[in-house]
C-alpha positions, -999 to +999 in steps of 0.1 A: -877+475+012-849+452+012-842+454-029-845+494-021-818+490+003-795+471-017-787+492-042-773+521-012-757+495+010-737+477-019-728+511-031-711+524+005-697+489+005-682+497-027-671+531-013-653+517+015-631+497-001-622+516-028-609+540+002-595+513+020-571+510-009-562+543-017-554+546+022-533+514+014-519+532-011-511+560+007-492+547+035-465+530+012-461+564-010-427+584-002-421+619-019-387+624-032-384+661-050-415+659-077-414+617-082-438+602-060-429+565-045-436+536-038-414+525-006-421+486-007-414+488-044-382+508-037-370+485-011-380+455-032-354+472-055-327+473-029-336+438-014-330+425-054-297+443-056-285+433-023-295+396-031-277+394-064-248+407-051-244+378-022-257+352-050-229+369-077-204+365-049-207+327-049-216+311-083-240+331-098-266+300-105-302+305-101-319+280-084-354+276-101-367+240-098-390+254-076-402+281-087-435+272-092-442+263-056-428+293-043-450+313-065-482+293-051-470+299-018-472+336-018-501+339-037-515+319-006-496+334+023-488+365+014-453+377+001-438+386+033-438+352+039-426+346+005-394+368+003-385+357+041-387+322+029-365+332+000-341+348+020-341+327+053-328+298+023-301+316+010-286+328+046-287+289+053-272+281+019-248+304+023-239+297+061-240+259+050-217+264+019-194+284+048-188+256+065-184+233+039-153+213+050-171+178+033-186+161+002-219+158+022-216+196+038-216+207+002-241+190-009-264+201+018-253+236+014-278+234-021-310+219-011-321+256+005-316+268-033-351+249-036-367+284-024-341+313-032-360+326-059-359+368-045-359+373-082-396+359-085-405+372-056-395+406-062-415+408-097-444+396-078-443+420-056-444+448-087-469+429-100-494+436-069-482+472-060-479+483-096-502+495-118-518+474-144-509+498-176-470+503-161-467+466-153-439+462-183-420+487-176-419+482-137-408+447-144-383+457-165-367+484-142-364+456-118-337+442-140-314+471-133-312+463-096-303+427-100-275+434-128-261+462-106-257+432-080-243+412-109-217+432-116-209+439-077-212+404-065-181+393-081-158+425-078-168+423-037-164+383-032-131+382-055-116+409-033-129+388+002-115+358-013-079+368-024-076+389+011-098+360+031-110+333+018-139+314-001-155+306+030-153+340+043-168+353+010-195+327+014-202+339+054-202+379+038-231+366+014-249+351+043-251+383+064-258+400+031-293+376+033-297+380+065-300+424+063-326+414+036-346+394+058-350+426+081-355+450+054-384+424+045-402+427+079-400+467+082-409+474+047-430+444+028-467+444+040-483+410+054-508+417+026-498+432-010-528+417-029-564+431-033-579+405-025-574+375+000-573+334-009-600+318+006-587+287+008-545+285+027-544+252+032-516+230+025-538+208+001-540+241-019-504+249-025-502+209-045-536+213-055-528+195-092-565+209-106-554+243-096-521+238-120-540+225-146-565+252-144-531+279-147-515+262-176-548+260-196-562+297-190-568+315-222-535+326-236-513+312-214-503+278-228-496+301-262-473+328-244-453+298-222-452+282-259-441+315-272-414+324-244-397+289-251-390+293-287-379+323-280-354+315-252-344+282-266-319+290-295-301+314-270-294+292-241-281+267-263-258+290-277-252+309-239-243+273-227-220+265-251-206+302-251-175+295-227-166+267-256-174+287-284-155+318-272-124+297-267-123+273-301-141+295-322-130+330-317-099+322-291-110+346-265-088+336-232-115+324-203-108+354-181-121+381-210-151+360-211-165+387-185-164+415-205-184+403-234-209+389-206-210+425-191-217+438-224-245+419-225-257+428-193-252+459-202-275+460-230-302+440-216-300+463-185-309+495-208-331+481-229-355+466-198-342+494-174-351+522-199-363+510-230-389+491-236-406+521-209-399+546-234-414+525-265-444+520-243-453+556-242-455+553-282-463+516-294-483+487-281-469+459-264-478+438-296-463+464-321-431+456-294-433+420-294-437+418-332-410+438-338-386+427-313-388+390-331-383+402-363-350+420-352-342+385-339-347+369-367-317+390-386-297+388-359-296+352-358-293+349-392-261+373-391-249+348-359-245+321-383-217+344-402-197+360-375-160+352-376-143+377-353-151+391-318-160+428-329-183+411-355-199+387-326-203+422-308-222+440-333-246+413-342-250+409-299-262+441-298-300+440-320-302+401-310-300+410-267-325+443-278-347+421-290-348+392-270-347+414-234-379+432-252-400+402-260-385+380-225-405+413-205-435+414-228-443+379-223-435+381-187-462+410-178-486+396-202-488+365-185-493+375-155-528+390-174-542+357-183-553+345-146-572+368-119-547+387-095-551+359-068-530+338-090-503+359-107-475+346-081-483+308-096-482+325-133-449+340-126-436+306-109-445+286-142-433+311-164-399+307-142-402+268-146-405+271-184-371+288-181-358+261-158-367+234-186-351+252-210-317+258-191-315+218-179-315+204-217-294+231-233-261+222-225-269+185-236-282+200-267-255+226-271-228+201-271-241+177-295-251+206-320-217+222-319-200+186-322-223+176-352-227+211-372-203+231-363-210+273-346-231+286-377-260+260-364-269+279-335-274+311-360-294+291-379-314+275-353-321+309-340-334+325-376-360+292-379-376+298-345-378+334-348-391+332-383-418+309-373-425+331-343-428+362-362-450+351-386-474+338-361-470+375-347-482+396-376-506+374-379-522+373-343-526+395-320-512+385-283-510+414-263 
């Protein structure tokens, strides 16, 4: 009787949670004309512009040593906790960096920027909400909202600091985190994941197996492998740019913005709008293999440039093809663990980008001292040769 009884009850079990999360569902949905939304998703956007803005109205540097952790941390306590962490540390950097009237002040005014990763925890909250199948595309959408805050960040906090002051501008970008911080407890859910972590210990979040586990799931050491030959010819050259822009080309320092807004531009289309449009007709590998092989002409041509409207036209294909493969990899990692874990994915994935960023300008320098501009073209063309061969020849995605 008990077998004949299984078979029913594990069925209405079934039954009952699959309605549990289409009720879920349901109370976060918002209907605006025919489009039907997602209101943590939406606010997430909001919450990303409105951080970018205060974080564009002081330096603009993204703080991502620890991404990682933070990434474990809502995966075990849920991503309200998560984004209030995120934003409680950049109100206190920014209320400390306010204040700053020392050396030591100053100093202290950074060790919040340990946690102030919104960014992450924006895309992880995509990643729970969304669905699977629109997972690239919702990831790259979120890049419109944080470049919009980009570009606002330092139009508002130049215009508080020439009528104000620095510190002022600083305070603005504090209230700024603190409005996000209430837009977090109205609109994020205490849960956005499927299904809970058993285990929320403390022990958990610097369990060193549980990393280890992460970095060695199938396909994930490959993609991380993948994502830094990828990024690593263009944040040489991006640290160096200032340098290059000035000996190379002699582009004053203050029309340095406008070539970096052209870039944001383009990367802001491309994962705003369209790498969703190229998903409606090609895979996410037919993308990735592509999007390197563009790279790997564009780089090539880098080597080349000599003017600024050349440098312009061979920006164009290389930031198409880089912000199309940089999303790619992102949502496909998040694919290689269970959903329990795609918060610590994303945090590694961040870190990778970390590593990458810290030895550049070391790099950079040496490479521009030694070889001369054309180098980093030529950097560039070897990686993404390599990497599209290894493309057409696998498939990742």
């Amino acid at each position: 009787m008990a077998e004949n009884n299984e078979g029913p009850n594990k069925q209405l079990l079934d039954d009952l949670r699959s309605g549990e999360n289409r009720v879920h569902e349901y109370k976060h949905n918002i209907h605006v004309f025919r489009w039907t939304l997602n209101k943590v998703i939406l606010m997430t956007h909001v919450n990303l512009l409105l951080y970018s803005t205060c974080l564009w109205i002081q330096s603009g540097t993204l703080p991502l040593a620890g991404a990682p952790l933070f990434g474990r941390f809502g995966d075990l306590f849920g991503l309200r906790a998560a984004m209030n962490l995120a934003f409680i540390s950049s109100a206190l950097s920014y209320l400390l960096l306010s204040m700053s009237s020392s050396v030591t002040l100053l100093f202290l005014s950074r060790l919040p920027a340990l946690f102030m990763h919104a960014v992450q925890g924006s895309m992880m909250i995509v990643t729970d909400l969304g669905d699977v199948e629109k997972r690239t595309d919702a990831l790259g959408k979120l890049r419109i909202s944080y470049l919009i805050g980009m570009v606002l960040g330092p139009m508002i906090g130049g215009q508080i600091t020439q009528h104000f002051s620095e510190e002022m501008a600083a305070f603005v970008a504090c209230m700024g985190s603190i409005l996000s911080i209430v837009l977090v407890l109205l609109f994020v859910p205490h849960r956005t994941k499927k299904v809970e972590v058993a285990d929320k210990s403390g022990s958990a979040l610097l369990d060193l197996s549980k990393w280890k586990e992460l970095i060695f799931a199938p396909g994930t050491l490959f993609l991380l492998s993948l994502k830094m030959a990828t990024e690593t010819p263009i944040s040489i050259f991006h640290s160096m740019f200032q340098v290059i822009a000035l000996e190379t080309f002699n582009l004053p320092a203050d029309q340095n913005g406008f070539l970096m807004s052209y870039i944001g531009v383009l990367t802001m289309l491309v994962q705003g709008v369209g790498v969703g449009v190229l998903l409606r007709k090609v895979s996410e590998n037919s993308i990735l293999k592509w999007a390197s092989f563009l790279m790997v002409w564009s780089y090539l041509s880098l080597a080349f440039v000599g003017s600024i409207p050349q440098l312009c036209m061979v920006l164009a294909p290389l930031t198409v093809g880089l912000a199309s493969s940089n999303i790619v990899i992102n949502s496909a990692l998040t694919r290689t663990v269970s959903d329990i874990d795609t918060g610590s994915m994303l945090g590694l994935n961040m870190a990778s980008y970390s590593l990458i960023r810290t030895v550049s300008p070391t790099i950079g320098g040496y490479m521009l001292q030694a070889f001369g501009f054309p180098c980093f073209g030529y950097l560039g063309f070897l990686l993404s040769l390599i990497v599209t061969i290894i493309l057409f020849q696998k498939k990742v995605v």
